[in-house]
N, C-alpha and C positions, 0 to 999 in steps of 0.2 A: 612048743609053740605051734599055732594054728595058724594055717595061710588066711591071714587079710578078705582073699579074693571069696576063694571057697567059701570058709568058714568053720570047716568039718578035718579038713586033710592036713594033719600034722607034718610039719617041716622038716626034711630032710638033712644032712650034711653034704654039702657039693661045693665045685667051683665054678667061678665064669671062666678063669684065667689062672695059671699058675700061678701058685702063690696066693691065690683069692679066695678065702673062704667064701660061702654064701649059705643058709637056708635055705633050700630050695624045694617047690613044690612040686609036685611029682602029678596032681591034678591038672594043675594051671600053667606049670612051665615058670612062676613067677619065682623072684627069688630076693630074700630080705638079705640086707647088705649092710657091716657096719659103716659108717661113713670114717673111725678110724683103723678100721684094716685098710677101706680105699684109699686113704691119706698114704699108710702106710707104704701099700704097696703101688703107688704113684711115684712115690719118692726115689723106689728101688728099680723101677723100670724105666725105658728108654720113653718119649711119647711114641704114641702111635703114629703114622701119618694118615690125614685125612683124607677118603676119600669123596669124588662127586657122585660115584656110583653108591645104590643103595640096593638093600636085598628086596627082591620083589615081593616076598611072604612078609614082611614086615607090613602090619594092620592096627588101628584103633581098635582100642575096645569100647564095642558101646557103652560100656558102663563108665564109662572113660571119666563122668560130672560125678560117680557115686566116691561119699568119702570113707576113706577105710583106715581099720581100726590100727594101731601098731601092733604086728605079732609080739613083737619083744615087753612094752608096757601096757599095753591098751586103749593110751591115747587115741583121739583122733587124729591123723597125717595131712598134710597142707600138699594140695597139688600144684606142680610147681611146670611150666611146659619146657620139652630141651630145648629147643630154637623157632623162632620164627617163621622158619620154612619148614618146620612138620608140627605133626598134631599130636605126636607123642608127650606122654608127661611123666614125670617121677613123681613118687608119695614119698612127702617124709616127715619124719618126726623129729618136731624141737625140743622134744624133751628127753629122746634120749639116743636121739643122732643114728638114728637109723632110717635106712632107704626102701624102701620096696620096688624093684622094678619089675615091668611085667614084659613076659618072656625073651630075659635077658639076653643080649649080641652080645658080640666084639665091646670089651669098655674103653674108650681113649682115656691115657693118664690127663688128664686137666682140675687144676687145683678147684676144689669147692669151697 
């Protein structure tokens, strides 16, 4: 599989989180996610607690409006934003439940 962002830079094997597999780009720092390993491994961990603190190197990408392709089918991914009070977003694919996040933290368990 090829990263999304790049378009060149084949996908790695990595985790965000024990237990979490992910794709991961080794360019970009992005990393393609299933949506049911994250179900999965939600189910088997405690949640996280939230914090008000946020990491200061956390940044939009300008490319932030471009829409990108799914590593996994080819589809195009629907940008979806995490909350209200950032301008971060997820890409994901309806068709075949995969995530793309780009240069993925800490994930909190919370049901999608």
């Amino acid at each position: 599989m090829k990263c999304p962002k790049c378009r060149t830079t084949d996908l790695k094997p990595t985790k965000i989180e024990d237990g979490l597999p992910v794709m991961g780009c080794p360019g970009c720092d992005g990393a393609s996610l299933s949506l049911l390993y994250y179900r999965d491994w939600a189910e088997r961990n405690e949640p996280v607690e939230q914090s008000d603190h946020f990491d200061a190197d956390v940044t939009v990408e300008n490319d932030a409006k471009t829409a990108l392709s799914c590593p996994k089918c080819s589809k195009l991914m629907t940008k979806y934003s995490v909350s209200s009070e950032h301008k971060n977003r997820i890409d994901l694919c309806g068709f075949c439940d995969e995530a793309w996040l780009r240069k993925p933290l800490k994930v909190a368990t919370h049901s999608m």
